[in-house]
Structures are given as structure tokens and as C-alpha cells.
C-alpha positions in Angstrom: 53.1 217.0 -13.0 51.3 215.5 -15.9 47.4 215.6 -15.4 47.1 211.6 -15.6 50.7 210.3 -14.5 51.6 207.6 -16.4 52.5 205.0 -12.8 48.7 204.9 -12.3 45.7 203.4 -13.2 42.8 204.1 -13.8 38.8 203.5 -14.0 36.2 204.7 -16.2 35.0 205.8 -12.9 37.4 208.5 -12.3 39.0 206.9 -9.6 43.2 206.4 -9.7 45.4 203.2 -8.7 48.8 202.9 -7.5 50.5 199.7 -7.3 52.5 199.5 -4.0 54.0 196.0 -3.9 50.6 193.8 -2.9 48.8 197.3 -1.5 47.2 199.7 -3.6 46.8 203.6 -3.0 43.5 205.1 -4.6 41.8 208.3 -4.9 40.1 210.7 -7.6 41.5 211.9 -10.4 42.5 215.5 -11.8 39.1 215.3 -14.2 37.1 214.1 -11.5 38.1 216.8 -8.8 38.0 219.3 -11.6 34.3 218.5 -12.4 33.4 218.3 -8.7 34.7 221.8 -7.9 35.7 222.4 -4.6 35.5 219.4 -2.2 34.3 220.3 1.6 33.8 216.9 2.2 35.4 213.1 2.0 34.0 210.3 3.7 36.2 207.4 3.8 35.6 203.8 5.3 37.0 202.1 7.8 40.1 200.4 8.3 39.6 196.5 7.9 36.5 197.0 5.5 36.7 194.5 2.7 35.5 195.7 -0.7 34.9 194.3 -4.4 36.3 195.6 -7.6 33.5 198.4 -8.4 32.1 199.2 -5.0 31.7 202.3 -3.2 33.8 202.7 -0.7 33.3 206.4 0.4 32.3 209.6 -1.0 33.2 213.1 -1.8 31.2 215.9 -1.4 31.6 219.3 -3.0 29.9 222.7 -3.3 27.7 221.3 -6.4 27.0 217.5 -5.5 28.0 213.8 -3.1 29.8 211.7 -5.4 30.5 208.3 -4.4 33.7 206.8 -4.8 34.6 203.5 -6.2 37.3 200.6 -5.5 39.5 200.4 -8.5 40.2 196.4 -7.4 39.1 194.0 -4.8 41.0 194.7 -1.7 40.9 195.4 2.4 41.1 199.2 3.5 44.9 199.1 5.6 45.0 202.7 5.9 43.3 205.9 5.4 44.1 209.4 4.9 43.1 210.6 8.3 44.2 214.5 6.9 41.2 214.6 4.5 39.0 215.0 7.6 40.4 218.4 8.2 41.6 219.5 4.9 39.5 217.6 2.4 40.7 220.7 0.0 43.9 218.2 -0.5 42.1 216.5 -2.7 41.7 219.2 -5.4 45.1 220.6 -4.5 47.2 217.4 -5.2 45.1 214.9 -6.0 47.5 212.0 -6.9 49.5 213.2 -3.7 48.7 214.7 -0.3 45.0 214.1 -1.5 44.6 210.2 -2.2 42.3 208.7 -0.1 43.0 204.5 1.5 45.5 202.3 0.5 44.5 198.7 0.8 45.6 194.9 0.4 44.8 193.9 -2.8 42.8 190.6 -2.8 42.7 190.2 -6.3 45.6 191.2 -8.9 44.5 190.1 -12.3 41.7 192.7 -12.0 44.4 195.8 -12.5 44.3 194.4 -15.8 41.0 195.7 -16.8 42.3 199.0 -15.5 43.0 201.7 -18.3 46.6 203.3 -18.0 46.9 206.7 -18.6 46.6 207.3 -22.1 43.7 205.2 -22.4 42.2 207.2 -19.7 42.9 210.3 -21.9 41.5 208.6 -24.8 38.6 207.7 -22.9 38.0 211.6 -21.4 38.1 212.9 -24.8 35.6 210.6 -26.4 33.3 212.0 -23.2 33.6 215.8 -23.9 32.3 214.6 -27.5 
């Protein structure tokens, strides 16, 4: 699997969005988890929660820090991966899979438009390790 699969967005955060008819499915990215190092930790919010583009809506902790996580887009929390509780190493194993995090209504659509795809991600990552 490509490290930033081109069906996703993404935020200069490090977060990753997936477009599921008017729900989204988010989580952390291969470069994020990577930089994190092994997670032993996810705390996710709780279904019904309303959030804006931007905001934290859980965090990740790992052996080497808490990181919060952000929303990619404005949306309420429908579902969360209940499996990260007892396995939060999903999240470094398949992050853009067994390891994302909420899915949740999107309230607002035009704001996946300020969202990077994935070559502008890589573009963006590179001009960071510089």
C-alpha cells in the first residue's frame, strides 16, 4: 500500500480523511504514527460529539509523547473504533485501515477543499524534513 494513498485527504496536521458518501472516516497518518513510535494509547470522543474543522477531538499517546488529534472537517462523531481501546498498536500497524479512529457526519463539505490530497501532503512532508 502506498505510504499516503491517493483516496484520502489530508491535513497539515497529520491527520487522514476518507470520504464516505456524507460521513467521513479519519485517523493518523503513516508519518505521524511513524514519528510517534509505538502508540499504547488512543483516546477517542464520544459518539454524538460535535466538532469544528481543526479541533481536537482525541489523542494518541505513545512511548515518547500525548499527541492530540485533530478534525480534518466539521462533523458529528457517528462511530468509533471501539478496537483501539485494546489494541491501540493498530494504529501503527495499519493505519489507513484496522487503525482509523471515528467516522462522522460531515456538517460542512466545502471545507475538504482546503484539504491537501496526497501528493501535496508528500510535497508538504518533504519541505518539513528540510
Amino acid at each position: 500500500m502506498a505510504k499516503y494513498p491517493d483516496n484520502l485527504q489530508y491535513t497539515k496536521d497529520h491527520e487522514w480523511l476518507k470520504i464516505e458518501g456524507d460521513l467521513g472516516r479519519a485517523g493518523i497518518t503513516e508519518f505521524a504514527q511513524e514519528a510517534l513510535g509505538d502508540i499504547v494509547y488512543v483516546e477517542l470522543p464520544k459518539i454524538g460529539e460535535k466538532f469544528s474543522a481543526g479541533e481536537p477531538f482525541g489523542s494518541v499517546e505513545s512511548v515518547k509523547s500525548v499527541n492530540e488529534i485533530f478534525i480534518p472537517v466539521s462533523g458529528e462523531v457517528v462511530e468509533i473504533n471501539e478496537v483501539l481501546a485494546d489494541s491501540p498498536e493498530l494504529v501503527n500497524e495499519d493505519p489507513y485501515g484496522k487503525g482509523w479512529m471515528i467516522r462522522f457526519r460531515i456538517t460542512d463539505s466545502s471545507e475538504v477543499d482546503s484539504l491537501l490530497s496526497s501528493s501535496e501532503y508528500e510535497d508538504f512532508i518533504s519541505e518539513q524534513e528540510h
